[in-house]
Backbone as CSV, one residue per row, in Angstrom:
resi,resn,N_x,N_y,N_z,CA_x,CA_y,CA_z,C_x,C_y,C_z
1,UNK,-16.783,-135.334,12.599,-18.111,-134.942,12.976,-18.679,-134.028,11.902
2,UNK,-20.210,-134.085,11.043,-20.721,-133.651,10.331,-21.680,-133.001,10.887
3,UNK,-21.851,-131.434,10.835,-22.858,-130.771,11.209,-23.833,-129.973,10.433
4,UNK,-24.841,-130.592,10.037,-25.761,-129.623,8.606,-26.525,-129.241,9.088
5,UNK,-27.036,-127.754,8.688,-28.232,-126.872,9.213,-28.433,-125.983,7.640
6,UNK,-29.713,-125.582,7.917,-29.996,-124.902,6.864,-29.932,-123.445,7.090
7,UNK,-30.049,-122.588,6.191,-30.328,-121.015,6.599,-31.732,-121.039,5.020
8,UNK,-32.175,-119.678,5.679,-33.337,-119.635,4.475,-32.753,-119.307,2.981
9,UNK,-32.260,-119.209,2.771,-31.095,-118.721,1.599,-30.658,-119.940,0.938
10,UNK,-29.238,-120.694,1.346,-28.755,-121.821,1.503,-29.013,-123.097,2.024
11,UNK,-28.250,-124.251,1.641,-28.419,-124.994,2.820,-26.427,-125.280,2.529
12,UNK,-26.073,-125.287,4.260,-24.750,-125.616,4.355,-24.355,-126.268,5.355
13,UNK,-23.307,-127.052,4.851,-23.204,-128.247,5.562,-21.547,-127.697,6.438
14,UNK,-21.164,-127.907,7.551,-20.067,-127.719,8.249,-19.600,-128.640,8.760
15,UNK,-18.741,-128.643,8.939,-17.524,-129.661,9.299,-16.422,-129.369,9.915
16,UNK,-15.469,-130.312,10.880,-14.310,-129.628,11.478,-13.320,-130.593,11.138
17,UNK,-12.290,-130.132,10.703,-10.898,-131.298,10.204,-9.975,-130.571,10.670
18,UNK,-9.012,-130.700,11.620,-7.738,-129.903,11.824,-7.868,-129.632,12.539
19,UNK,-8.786,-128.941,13.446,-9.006,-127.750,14.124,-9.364,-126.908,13.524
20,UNK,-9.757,-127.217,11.959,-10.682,-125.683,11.008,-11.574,-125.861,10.968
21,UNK,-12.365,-125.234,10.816,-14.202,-125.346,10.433,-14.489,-125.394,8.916
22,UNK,-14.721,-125.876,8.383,-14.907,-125.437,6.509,-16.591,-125.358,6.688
23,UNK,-17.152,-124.749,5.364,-18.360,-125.022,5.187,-18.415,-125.182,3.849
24,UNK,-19.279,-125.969,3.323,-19.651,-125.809,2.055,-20.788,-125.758,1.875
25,UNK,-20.723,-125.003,0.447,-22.558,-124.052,0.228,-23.005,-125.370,-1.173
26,UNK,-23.707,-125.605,-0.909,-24.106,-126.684,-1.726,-24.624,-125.907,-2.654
27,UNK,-24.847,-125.051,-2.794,-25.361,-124.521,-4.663,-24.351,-123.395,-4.761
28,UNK,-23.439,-123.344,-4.258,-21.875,-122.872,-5.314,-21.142,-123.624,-5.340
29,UNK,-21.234,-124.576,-4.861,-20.265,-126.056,-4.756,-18.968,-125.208,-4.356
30,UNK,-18.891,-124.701,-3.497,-17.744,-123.762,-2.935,-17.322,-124.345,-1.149
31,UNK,-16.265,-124.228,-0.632,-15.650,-124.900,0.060,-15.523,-123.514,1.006
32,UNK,-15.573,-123.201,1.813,-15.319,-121.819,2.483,-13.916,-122.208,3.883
33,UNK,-13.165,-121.732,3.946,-12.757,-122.176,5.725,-13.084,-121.174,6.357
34,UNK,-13.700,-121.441,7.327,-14.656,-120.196,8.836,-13.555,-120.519,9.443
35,UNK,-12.929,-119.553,10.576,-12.614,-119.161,11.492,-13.485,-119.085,12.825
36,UNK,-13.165,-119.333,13.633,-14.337,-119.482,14.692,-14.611,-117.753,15.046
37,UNK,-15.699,-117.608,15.213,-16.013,-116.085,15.850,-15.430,-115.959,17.392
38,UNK,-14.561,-114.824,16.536,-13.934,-114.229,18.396,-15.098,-112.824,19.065
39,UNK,-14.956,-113.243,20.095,-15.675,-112.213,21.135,-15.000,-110.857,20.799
40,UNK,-15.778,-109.385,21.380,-14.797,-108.323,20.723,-13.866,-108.118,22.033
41,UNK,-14.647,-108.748,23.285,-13.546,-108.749,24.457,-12.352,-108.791,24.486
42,UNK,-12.364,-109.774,23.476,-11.112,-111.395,23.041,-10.188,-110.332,22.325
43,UNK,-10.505,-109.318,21.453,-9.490,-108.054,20.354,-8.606,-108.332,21.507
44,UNK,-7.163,-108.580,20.486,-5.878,-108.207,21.129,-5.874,-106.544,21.135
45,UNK,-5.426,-106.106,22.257,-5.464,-104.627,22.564,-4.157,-103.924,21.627
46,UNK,-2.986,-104.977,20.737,-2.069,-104.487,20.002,-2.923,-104.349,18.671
47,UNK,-3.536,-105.093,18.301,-4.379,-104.865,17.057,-5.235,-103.823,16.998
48,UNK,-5.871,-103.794,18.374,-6.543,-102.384,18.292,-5.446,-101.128,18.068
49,UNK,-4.628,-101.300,18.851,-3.680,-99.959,18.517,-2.917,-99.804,17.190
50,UNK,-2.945,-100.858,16.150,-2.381,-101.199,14.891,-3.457,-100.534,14.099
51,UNK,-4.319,-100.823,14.390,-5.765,-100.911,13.215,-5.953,-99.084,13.271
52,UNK,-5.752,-98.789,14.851,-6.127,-96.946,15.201,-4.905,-96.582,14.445
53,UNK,-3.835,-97.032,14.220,-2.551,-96.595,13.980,-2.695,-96.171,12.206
54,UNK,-3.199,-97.250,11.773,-3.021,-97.475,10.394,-4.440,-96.873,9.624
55,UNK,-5.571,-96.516,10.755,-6.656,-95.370,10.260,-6.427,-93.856,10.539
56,UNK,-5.710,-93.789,11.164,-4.917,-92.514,11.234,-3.826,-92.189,10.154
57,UNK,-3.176,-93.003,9.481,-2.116,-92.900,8.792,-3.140,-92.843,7.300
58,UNK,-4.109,-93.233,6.916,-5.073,-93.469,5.930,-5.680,-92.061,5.841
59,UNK,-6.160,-91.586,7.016,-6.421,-90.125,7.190,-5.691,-89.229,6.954
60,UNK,-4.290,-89.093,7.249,-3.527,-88.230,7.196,-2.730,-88.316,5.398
61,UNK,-3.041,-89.612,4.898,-2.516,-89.690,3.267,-4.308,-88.651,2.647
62,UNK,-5.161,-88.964,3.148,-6.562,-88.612,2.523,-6.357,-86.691,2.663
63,UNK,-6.341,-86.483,3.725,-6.025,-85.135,4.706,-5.203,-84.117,3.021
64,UNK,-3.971,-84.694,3.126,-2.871,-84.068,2.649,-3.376,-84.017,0.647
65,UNK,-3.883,-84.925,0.386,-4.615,-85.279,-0.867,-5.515,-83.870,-0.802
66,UNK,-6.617,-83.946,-0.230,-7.288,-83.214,-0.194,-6.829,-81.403,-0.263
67,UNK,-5.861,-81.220,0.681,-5.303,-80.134,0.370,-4.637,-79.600,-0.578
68,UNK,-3.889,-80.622,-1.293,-3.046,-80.954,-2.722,-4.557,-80.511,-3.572
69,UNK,-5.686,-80.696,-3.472,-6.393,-80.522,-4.781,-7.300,-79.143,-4.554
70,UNK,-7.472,-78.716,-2.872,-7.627,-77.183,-2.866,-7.066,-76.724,-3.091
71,UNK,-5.672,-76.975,-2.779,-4.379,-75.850,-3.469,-4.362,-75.917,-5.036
72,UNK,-4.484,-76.276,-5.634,-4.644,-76.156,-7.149,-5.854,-76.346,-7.358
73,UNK,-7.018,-76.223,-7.051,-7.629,-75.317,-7.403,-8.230,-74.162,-7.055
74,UNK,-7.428,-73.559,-6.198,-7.512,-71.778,-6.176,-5.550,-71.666,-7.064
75,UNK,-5.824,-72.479,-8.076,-4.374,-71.697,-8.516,-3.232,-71.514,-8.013
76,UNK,-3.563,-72.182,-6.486,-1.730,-71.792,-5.884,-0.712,-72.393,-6.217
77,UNK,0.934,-71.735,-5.718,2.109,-72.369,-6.462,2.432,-73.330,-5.505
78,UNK,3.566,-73.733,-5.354,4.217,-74.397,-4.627,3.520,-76.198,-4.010
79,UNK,3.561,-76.693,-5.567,2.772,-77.787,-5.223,3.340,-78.838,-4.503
80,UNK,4.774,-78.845,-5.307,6.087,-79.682,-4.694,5.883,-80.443,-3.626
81,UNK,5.913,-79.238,-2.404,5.946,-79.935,-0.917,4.439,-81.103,-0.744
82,UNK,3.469,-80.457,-1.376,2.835,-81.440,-1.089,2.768,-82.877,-1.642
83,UNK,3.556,-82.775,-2.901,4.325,-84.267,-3.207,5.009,-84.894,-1.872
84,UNK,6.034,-84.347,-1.394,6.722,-84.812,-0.367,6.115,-85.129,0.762
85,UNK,5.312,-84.464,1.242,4.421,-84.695,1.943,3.919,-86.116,2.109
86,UNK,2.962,-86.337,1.078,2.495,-86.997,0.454,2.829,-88.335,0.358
87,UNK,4.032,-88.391,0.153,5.274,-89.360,0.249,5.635,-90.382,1.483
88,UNK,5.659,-88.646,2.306,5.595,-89.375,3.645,4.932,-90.250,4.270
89,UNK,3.597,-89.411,4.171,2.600,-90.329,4.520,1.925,-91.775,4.104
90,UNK,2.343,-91.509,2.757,2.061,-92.965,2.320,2.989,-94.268,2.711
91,UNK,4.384,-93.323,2.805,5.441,-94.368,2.959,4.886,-94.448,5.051
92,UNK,4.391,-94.205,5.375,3.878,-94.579,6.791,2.555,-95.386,7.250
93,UNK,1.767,-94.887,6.264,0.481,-95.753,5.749,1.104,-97.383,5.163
94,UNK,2.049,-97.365,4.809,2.277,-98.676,4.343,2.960,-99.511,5.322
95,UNK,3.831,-98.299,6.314,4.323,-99.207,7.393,3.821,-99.559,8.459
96,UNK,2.343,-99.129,8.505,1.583,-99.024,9.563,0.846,-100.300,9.195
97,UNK,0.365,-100.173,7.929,-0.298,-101.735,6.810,0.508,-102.820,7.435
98,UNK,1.659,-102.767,6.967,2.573,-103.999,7.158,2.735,-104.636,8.310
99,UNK,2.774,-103.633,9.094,2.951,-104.034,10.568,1.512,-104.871,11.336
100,UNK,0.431,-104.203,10.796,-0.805,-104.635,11.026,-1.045,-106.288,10.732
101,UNK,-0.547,-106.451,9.041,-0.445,-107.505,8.849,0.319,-108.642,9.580
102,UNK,1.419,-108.118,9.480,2.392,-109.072,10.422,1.744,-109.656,11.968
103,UNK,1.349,-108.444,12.506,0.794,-108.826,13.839,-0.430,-110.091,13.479
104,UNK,-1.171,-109.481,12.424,-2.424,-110.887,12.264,-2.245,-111.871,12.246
105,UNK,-1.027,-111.794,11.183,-0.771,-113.346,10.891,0.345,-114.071,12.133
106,UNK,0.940,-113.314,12.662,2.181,-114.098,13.582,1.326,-114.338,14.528
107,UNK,-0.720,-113.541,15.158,-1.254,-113.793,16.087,-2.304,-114.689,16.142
108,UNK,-2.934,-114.621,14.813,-4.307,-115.141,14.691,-5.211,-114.886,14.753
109,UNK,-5.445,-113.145,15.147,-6.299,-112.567,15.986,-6.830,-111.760,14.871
């Protein structure tokens, strides 16, 4: 089944093969695959808690940064810990990433 509509911009033509939607933009000669639009109802409630998980962990690498560069510049010592720190958080920011990912792709969502 071939479905063409225009937008004022483009004109693009859609199509469904598989169960995917593709579109193609006829003046980039570009092939796109769409995903069907999910409702925000539809959010898996684990993704929401992944996504809060992993903007919190983004905050808390930003947070600790930020203090790392007030503390040197009023001159203070003891920069060290906030390496470690630092460390932490990133190494949690990434496991929070990963996990996020994993859930997308093993869900679809």
């Amino acid at each position: 089944m071939v479905i063409g509509f225009y937008s004022l911009k483009k004109k693009l033509t859609s199509y469904r093969h598989a169960q995917t939607w593709y579109k193609y933009d006829c003046y980039t000669c570009s092939l796109m695959a769409a995903r069907p639009a999910v409702a925000k109802e539809k959010i898996c409630r684990e993704k929401a808690e992944l996504a809060d998980a992993l903007t919190a962990a983004i905050h808390d690498v930003f947070e600790l940064q930020n203090q790392q560069l007030a503390s040197l510049a009023e001159g203070r010592s003891g920069l060290d810990r906030f390496e470690l720190a630092i460390k932490r958080a990133r190494q949690k920011r990434d496991r929070a990433k990963q996990l996020y990912i994993l859930h997308v792709r093993a869900h679809g969502c």
